[in-house]
Each structure stands twice: as structure tokens, then as C-alpha cells.
N, C-alpha and C positions, 0 to 999 in steps of 0.2 A: 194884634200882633199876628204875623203871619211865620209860618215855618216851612222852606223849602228843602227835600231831601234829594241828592242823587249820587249815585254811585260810581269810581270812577276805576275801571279796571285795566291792567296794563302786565306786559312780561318782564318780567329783569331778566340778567344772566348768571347773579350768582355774583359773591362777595368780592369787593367794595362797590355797589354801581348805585351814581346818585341818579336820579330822575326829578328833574325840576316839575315841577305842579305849578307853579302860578298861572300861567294862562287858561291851563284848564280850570282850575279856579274862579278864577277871571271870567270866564264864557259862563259858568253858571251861576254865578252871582248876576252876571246881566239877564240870563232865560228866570232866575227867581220874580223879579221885580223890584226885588226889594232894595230901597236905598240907604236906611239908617239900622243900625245891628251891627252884629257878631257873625261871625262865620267862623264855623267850630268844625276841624279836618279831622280825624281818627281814621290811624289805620289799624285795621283788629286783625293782627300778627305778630306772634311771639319773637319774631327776627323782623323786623322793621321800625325803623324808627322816622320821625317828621324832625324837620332844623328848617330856621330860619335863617337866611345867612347868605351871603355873596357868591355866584353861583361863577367864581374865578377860579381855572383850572389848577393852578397854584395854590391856594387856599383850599381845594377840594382835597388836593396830595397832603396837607396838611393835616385836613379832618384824619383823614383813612390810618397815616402815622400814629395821631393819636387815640383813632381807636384800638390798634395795636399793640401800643403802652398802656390803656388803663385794660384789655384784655387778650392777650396773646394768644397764636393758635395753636403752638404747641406746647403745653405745659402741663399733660398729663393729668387732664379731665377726665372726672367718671362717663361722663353722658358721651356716648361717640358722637364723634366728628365733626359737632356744631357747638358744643357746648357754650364757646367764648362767643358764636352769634347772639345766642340766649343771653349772656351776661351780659352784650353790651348795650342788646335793646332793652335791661333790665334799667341801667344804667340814665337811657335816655330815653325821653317821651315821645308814644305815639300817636300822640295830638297837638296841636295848636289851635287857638283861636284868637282871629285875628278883627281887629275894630274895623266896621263900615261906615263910610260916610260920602254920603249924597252917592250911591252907588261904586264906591271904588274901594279896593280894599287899601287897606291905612298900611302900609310896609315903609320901611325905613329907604333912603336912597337906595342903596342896595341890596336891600334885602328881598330873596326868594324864598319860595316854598321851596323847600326841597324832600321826598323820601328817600331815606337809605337803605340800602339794599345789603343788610348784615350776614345773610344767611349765605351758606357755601355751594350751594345748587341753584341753577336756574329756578322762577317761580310763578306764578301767577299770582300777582297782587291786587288788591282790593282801597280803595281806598273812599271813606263815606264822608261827604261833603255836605254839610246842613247850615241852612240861610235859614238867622234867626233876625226877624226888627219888622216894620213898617215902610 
């Protein structure tokens, strides 16, 4: 079994901005080698979160809506000014791992990587990509 690690770094602008991953993905799944495995995404931040999901501009205003409803931004949080970022990437995961095979990763017709960008300020994000299989 082989394990390939790389890291993929990128800016956002601050709450709601989604940034699609899959190609980048994509290009290092092909520099790993590897064709059969798991490819397991983590982003290690307290405000970002990973979805899998249709990356349709309509569908995205949907996401953003309902991260609004299951956490609001002004409702009188102890923690200043990001609080509901906190909660909503509490809420939802900051990982996926996704099936490879014969070198491709296994996604649904529509389905993309996507991270979301929960936090209220511009950031630098991180996002670690590891190819696991043969």
C-alpha cells in the first residue's frame, strides 16, 4: 500500500464563499500514482467545512440559506463576531473520503468537492489531501 500526502492552500473572502476542490483533487490523485483507494480530504479549521454536492449557482444560494437557519448571525452570541461560523462548522464535517478506482475518483454525476467558507473574514486556508491504495 502506498500513501500519498499534499497540501492544498488557497484565499477565500470571508462568509458564505464556496471554492470547488475537485480538480485540484483531481491533478493529485493523477501525480500520486495510485489507482485503487480512498482519498481522504481534511480541512483543519474551526470555520470550514467539506460537502459533496452540485456545484449549481442556485443550489449553492440554497446551501448558504440554510446555513443561516440552522445558525443565525445575529442572535446574541457570547463569543464575538463569528460565533454561528463556529457552530455551523460544528454542525458539518471537515472531511470527506472519497472511493478510487482505476485512477478516478468515484463522485456521483454531480457531484463536487466543495469547501465552505463559514468564517466572517477573509482567510488563508489549508486543505490536506492524502492518496491511500495501490
Amino acid at each position: 500500500m502506498k500513501i500519498y500526502n499534499e497540501t492544498v492552500r488557497f484565499s477565500t473572502r470571508g462568509e458564505i464563499q464556496f471554492v470547488d476542490l475537485t480538480s485540484k483533487v483531481e491533478e493529485i490523485v493523477e501525480k500520486s500514482g495510485i489507482k485503487n483507494g480512498i482519498v481522504h480530504v481534511f480541512a483543519p479549521h474551526a470555520t470550514g467545512i467539506l460537502i459533496l454536492t452540485e456545484n449549481d449557482p442556485s443550489l449553492l444560494r440554497d446551501i448558504e440559506d440554510f446555513l443561516e437557519k440552522i445558525s443565525p448571525k445575529n442572535v446574541g452570541y457570547r463569543h464575538p463576531s463569528n460565533a454561528h461560523s463556529h457552530i455551523r462548522s460544528m454542525l458539518l464535517p471537515p472531511e470527506k473520503t472519497i472511493p478510487l478506482v482505476n485512477g478516478r475518483l468515484v463522485l456521483g454525476t454531480w457531484q463536487s468537492l466543495l469547501f465552505v467558507e463559514t468564517d466572517v473574514y477573509p482567510r488563508q486556508r489549508t486543505v490536506i489531501v492524502q492518496v491511500i491504495g495501490e
